[in-house]
C-alpha positions as YAML, in Angstrom:
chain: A
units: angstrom
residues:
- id: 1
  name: UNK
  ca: [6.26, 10.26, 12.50]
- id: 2
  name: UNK
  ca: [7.17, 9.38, 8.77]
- id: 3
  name: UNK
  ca: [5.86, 9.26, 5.88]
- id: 4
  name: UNK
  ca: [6.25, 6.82, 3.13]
- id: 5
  name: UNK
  ca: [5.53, 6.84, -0.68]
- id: 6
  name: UNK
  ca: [4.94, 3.39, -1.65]
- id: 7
  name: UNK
  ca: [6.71, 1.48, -4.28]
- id: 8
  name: UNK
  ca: [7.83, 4.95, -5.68]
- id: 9
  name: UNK
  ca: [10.05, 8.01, -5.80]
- id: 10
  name: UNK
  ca: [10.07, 10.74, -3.10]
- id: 11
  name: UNK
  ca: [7.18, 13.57, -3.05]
- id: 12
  name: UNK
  ca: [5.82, 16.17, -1.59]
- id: 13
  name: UNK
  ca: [2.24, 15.99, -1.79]
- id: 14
  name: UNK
  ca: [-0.27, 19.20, -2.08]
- id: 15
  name: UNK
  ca: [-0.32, 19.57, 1.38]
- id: 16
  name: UNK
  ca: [3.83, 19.78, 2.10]
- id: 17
  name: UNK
  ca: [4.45, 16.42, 3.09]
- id: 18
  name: UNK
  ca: [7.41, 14.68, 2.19]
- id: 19
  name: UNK
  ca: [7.07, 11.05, 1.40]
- id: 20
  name: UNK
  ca: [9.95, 8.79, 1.56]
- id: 21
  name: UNK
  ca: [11.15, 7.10, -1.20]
- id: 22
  name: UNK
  ca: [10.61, 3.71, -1.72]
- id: 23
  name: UNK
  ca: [11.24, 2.25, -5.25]
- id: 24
  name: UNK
  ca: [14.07, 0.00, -3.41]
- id: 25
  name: UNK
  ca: [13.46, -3.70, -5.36]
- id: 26
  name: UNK
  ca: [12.26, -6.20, -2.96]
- id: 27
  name: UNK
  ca: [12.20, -9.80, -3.73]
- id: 28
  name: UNK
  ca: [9.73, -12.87, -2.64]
- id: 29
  name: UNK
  ca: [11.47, -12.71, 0.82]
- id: 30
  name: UNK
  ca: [13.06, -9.14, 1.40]
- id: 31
  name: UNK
  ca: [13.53, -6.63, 3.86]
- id: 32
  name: UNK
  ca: [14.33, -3.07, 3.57]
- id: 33
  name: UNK
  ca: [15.30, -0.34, 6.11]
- id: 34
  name: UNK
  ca: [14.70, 3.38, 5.44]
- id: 35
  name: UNK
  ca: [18.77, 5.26, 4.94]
- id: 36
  name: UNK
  ca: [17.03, 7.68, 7.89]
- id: 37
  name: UNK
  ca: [16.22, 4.38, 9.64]
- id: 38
  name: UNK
  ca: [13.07, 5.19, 10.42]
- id: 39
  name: UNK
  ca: [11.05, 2.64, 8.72]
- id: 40
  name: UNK
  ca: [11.48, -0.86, 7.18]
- id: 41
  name: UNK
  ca: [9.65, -2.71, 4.60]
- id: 42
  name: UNK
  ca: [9.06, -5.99, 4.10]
- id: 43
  name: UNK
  ca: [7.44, -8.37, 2.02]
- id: 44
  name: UNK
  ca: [6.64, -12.20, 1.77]
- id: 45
  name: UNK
  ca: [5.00, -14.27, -1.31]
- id: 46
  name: UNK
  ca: [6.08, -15.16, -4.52]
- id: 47
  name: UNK
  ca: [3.96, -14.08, -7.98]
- id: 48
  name: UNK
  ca: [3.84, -16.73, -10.56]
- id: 49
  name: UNK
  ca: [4.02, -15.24, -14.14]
- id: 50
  name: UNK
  ca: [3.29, -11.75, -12.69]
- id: 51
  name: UNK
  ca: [4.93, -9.07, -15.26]
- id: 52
  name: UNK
  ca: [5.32, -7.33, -11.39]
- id: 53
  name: UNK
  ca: [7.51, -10.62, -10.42]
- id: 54
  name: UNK
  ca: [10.80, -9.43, -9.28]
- id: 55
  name: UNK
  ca: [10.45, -5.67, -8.62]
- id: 56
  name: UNK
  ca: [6.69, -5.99, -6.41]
- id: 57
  name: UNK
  ca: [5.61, -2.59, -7.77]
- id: 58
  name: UNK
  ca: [2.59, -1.06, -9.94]
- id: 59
  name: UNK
  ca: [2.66, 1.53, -11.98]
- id: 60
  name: UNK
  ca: [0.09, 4.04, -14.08]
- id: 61
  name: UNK
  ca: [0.00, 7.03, -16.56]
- id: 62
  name: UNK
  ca: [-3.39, 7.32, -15.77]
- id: 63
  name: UNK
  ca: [-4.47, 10.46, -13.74]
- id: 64
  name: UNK
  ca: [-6.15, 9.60, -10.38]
- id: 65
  name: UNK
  ca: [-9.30, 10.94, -9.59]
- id: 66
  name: UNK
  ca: [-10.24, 12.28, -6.40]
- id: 67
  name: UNK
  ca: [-7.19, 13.56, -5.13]
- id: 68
  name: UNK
  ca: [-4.79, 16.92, -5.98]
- id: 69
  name: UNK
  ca: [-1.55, 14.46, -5.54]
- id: 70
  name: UNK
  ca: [-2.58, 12.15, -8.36]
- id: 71
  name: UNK
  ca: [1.53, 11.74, -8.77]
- id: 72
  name: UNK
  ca: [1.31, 9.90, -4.88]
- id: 73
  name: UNK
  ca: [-1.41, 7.34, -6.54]
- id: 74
  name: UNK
  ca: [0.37, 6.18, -9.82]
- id: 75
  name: UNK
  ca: [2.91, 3.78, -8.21]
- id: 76
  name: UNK
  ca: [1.82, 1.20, -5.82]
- id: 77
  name: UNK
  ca: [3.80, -1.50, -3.60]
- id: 78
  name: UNK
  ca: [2.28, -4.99, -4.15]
- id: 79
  name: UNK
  ca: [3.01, -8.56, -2.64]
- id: 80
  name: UNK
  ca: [1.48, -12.01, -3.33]
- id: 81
  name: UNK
  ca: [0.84, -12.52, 0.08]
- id: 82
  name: UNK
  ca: [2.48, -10.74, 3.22]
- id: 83
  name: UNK
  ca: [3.44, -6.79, 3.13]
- id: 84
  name: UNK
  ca: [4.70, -5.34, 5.95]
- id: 85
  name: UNK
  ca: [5.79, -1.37, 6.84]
- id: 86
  name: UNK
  ca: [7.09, -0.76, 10.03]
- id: 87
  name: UNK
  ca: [7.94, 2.44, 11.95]
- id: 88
  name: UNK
  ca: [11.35, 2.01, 13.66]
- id: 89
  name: UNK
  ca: [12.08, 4.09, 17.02]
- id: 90
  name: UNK
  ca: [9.11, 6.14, 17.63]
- id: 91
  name: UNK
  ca: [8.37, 7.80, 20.95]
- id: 92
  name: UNK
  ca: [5.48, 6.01, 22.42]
- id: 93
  name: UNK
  ca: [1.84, 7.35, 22.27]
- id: 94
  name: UNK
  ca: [-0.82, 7.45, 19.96]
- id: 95
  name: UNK
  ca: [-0.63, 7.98, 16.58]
- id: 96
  name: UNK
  ca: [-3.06, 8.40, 13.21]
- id: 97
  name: UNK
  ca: [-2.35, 6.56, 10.35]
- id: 98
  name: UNK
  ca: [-3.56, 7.54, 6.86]
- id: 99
  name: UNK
  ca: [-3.02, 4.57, 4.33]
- id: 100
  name: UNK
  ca: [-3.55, 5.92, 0.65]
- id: 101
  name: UNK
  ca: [-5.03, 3.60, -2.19]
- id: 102
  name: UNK
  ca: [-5.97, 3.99, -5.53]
- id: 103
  name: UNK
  ca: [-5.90, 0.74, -7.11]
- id: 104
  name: UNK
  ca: [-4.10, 1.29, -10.42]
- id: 105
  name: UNK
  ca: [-3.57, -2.47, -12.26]
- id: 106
  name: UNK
  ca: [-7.57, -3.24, -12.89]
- id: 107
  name: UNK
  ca: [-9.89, -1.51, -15.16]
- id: 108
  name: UNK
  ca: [-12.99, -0.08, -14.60]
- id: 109
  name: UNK
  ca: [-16.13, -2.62, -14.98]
- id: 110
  name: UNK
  ca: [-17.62, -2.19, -17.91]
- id: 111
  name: UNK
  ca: [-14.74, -3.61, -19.78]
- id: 112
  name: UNK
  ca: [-12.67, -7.16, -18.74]
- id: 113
  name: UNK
  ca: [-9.85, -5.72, -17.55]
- id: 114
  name: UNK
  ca: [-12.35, -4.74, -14.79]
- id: 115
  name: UNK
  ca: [-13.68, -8.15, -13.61]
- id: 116
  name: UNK
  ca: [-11.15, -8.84, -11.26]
- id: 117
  name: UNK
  ca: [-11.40, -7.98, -7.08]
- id: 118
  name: UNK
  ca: [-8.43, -7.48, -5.58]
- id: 119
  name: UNK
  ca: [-9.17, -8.20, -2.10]
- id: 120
  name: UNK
  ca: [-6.75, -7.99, 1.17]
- id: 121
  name: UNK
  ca: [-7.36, -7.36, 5.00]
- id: 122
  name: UNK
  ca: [-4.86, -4.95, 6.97]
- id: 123
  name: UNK
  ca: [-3.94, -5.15, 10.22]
- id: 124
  name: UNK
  ca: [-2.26, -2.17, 12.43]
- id: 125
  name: UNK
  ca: [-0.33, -3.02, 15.37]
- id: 126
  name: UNK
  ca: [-1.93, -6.85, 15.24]
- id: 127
  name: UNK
  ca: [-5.26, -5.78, 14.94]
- id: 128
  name: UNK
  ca: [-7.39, -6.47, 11.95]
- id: 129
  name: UNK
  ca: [-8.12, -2.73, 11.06]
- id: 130
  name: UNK
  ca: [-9.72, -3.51, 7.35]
- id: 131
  name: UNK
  ca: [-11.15, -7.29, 6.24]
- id: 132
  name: UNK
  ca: [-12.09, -8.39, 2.41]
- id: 133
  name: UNK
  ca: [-10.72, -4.68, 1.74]
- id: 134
  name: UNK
  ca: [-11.55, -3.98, -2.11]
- id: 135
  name: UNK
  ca: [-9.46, -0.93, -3.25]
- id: 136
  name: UNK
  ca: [-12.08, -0.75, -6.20]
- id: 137
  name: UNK
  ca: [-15.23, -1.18, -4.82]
- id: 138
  name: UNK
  ca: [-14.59, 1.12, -1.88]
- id: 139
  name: UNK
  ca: [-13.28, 4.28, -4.20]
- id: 140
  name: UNK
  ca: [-16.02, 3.81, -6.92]
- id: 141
  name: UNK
  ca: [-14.18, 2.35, -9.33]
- id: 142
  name: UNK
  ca: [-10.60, 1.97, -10.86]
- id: 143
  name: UNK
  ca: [-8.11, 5.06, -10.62]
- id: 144
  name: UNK
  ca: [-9.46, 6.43, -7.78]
- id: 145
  name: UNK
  ca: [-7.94, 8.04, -4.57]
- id: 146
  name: UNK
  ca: [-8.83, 6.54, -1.02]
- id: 147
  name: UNK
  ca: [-7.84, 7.09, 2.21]
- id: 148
  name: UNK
  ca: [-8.38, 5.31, 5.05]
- id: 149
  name: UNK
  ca: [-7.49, 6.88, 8.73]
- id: 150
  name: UNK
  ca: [-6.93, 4.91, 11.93]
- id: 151
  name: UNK
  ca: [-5.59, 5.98, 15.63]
- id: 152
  name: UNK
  ca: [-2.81, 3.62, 16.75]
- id: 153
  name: UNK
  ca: [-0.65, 3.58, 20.24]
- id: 154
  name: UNK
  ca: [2.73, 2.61, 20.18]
- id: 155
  name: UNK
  ca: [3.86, 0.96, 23.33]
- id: 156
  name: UNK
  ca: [7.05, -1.05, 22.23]
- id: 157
  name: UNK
  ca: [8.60, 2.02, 19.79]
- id: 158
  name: UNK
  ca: [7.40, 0.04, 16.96]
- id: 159
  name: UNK
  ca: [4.34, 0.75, 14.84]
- id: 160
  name: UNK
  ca: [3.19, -2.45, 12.45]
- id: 161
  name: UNK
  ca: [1.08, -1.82, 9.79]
- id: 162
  name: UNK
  ca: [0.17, -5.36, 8.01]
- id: 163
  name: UNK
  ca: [-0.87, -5.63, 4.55]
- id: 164
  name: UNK
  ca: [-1.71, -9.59, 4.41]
- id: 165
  name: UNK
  ca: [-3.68, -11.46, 1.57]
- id: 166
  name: UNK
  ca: [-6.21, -14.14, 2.53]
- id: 167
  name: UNK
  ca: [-6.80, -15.71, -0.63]
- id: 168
  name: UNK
  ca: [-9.88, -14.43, -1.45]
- id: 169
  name: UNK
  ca: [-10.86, -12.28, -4.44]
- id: 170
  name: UNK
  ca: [-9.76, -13.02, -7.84]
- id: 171
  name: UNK
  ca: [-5.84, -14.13, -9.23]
- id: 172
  name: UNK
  ca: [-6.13, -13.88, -13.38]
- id: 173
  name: UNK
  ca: [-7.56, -10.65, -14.21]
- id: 174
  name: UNK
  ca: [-6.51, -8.64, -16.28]
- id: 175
  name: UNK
  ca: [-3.40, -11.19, -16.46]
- id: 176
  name: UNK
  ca: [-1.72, -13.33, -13.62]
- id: 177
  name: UNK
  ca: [-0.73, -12.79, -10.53]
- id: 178
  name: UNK
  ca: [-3.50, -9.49, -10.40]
- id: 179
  name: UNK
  ca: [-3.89, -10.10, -6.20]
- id: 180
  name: UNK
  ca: [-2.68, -9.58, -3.29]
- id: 181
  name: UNK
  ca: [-2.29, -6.46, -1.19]
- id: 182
  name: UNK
  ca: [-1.70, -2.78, -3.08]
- id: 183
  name: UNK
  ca: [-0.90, 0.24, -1.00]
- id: 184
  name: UNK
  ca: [0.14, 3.66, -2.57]
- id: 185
  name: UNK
  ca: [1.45, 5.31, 0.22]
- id: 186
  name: UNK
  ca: [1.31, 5.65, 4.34]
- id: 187
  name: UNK
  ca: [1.97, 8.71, 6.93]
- id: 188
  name: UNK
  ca: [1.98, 8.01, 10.32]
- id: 189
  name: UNK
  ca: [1.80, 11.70, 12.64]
- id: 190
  name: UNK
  ca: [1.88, 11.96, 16.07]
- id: 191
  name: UNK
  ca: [-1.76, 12.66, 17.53]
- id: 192
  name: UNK
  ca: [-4.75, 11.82, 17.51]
...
């Protein structure tokens, strides 16, 4: 089991869980294992004139609504095209995974900033768990928590959990380089 807060410093949510930090700076091509070694990260796509370019994080001041760990929600992980978390040397069995959202770069529609789609699909242990995934649209809006649960196996001590974006959606708005896959955090528990 771990727990991982995405693209951001350690916390323990409402609840007592611990996420893992992981603010580590990942590049166009990178790859990042956990100090516990429990986990790895990594990512695959290059932004052009993103103001995310080299560091493939998002950040807000904004509270999150929808959620008592609006802290969890406020940084994000992001990747132009490929991102990647995977569980390192877990006992085989089945698992739930929880993948929190809360997409945190667009505005809300009835301004601009709000015309764009971010749109992704995500994939857990190869199979295509989410497709045309919209953050946005899902949660009601901009700044909004979501979470999404799914039961898993492990058979290989591995667990893959695939954030991949298929081109579709928008690229431009609010500025460039808005696409591609945004997660917030992930907890994988033993269970079902």
């Amino acid at each position: 089991s771990f727990a991982i807060k995405c693209g951001g410093s350690s916390q323990t949510s409402a609840s007592g869980i611990e996420y893992d930090d992981e603010s580590e700076i990942l590049g166009a091509a990178s790859l990042y294992t956990s100090s516990n070694n429990e986990w790895a990260v990594s990512n695959a796509g290059n932004f052009i004139s993103n103001p995310n370019g080299p560091v493939y994080t998002a950040r807000t001041e904004s509270q999150i609504i929808g959620t008592l760990d609006s802290e969890l929600y406020k940084t994000a992980r992001v990747s132009a095209s490929s991102l990647r978390y995977y569980g390192l040397g877990m006992e085989n069995g089945k698992y739930t995974v929880e993948l929190h959202f809360a997409e945190i770069e667009m505005g809300d529609p009835y301004s601009w900033r709000g015309l764009g789609r971010r749109m992704f699909d995500v994939y857990i242990q190869g199979d295509r768990v989410l497709r045309d995934f919209n953050v946005q649209a899902e949660a009601g809006g901009s700044k909004r928590a979501l979470v999404k649960t799914f039961e898993a196996s492990v058979n290989n001590t591995v667990m893959d959990v695939h954030f991949f974006w298929a081109g579709k959606g928008t690229c431009c708005i609010p500025y460039q380089g808005t696409y591609g896959p945004q997660v917030s955090a992930i907890r994988v528990s033993q269970g079902t």
